[in-house]
N, C-alpha and C positions, 0 to 999 in steps of 0.2 A: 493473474488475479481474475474471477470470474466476475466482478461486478461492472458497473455503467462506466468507469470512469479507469477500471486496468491498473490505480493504482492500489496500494494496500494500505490495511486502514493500521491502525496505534495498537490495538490487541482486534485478539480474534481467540476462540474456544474449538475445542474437539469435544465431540460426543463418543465415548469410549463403547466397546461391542457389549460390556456390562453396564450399559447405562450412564454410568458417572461421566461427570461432565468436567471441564478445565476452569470453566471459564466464570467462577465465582457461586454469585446466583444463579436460581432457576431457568434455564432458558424463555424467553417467552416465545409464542409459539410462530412469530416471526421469526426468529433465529434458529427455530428447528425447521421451521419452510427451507429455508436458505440451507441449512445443517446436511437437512434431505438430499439436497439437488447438490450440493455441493463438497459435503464432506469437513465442513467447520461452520461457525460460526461468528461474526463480526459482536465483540463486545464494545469498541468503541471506535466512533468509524471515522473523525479526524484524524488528517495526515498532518503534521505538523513539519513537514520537508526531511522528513529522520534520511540518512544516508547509509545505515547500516544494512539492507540488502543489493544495496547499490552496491556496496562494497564487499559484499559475500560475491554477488558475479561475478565484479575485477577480476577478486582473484583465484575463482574458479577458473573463469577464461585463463590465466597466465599460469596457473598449476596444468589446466588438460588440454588449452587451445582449441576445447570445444565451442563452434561458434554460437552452438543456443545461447553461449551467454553474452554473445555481441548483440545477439536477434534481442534477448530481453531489455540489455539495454536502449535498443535505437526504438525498443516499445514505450519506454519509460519516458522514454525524449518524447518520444508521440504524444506521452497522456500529459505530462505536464506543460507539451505547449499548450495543447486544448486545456486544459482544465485549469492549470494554476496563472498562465501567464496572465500580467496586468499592464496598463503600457508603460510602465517604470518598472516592471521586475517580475518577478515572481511571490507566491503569496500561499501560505495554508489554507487548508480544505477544510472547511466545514465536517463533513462527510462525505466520504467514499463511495458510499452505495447511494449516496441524493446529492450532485454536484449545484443542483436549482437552489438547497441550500445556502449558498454563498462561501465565497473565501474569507480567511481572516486576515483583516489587515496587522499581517504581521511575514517577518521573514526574517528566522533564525541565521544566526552568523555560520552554523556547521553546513547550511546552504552551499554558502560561496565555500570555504573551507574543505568539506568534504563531499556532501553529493555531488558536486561539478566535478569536482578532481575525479573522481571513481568514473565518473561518465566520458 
């Protein structure tokens, strides 16, 4: 993930080579800044603890034994020590691209259930 915080936000958009867009509404032109330099777009940039590419690596890694997918993980450890941990746990992000934002005091059960398991 290209932003401050490494992890990935709730949705995100593509801007297609005939203009057409994914991701709803009109871009504003913050999201085609970022679209620019990076090739999408952040349509909603809380992380709510989702484990579903946590769990696309697993089992990448256990399908090809390529280790990029052990490296993304021990990144993913990385970003959610800094950014989600609290001293009782772990906690949603605000946003992804502004972690000064704050967390939400909250921490879904698929947490403990699936994104730990996959990591």
């Amino acid at each position: 993930m290209v932003n401050s915080t490494g992890i990935g936000p709730e949705s995100f958009a593509f801007i297609s080579s005939d203009g057409d867009f994914t991701g709803g509404s009109t871009p504003s032109q913050s999201q085609l800044t970022f679209n620019n330099r990076h090739g999408f777009y952040v349509t909603n940039g809380v992380y709510v603890l989702r484990p579903e590419v946590l769990e696309s690596n697993f089992y990448a890694f256990r399908v090809t034994g390529d280790t990029k997918y052990l490296d993304r993980a021990a990144a993913a450890v990385k970003s959610f020590n800094e950014f989600l941990a609290t001293p009782n746990g772990f906690a949603a992000l605000n946003d992804v691209t502004n972690p000064s934002l704050g967390l939400i005091d909250d921490t879904e059960s698929f947490w403990f259930a699936e994104a730990l398991k996959y990591l």
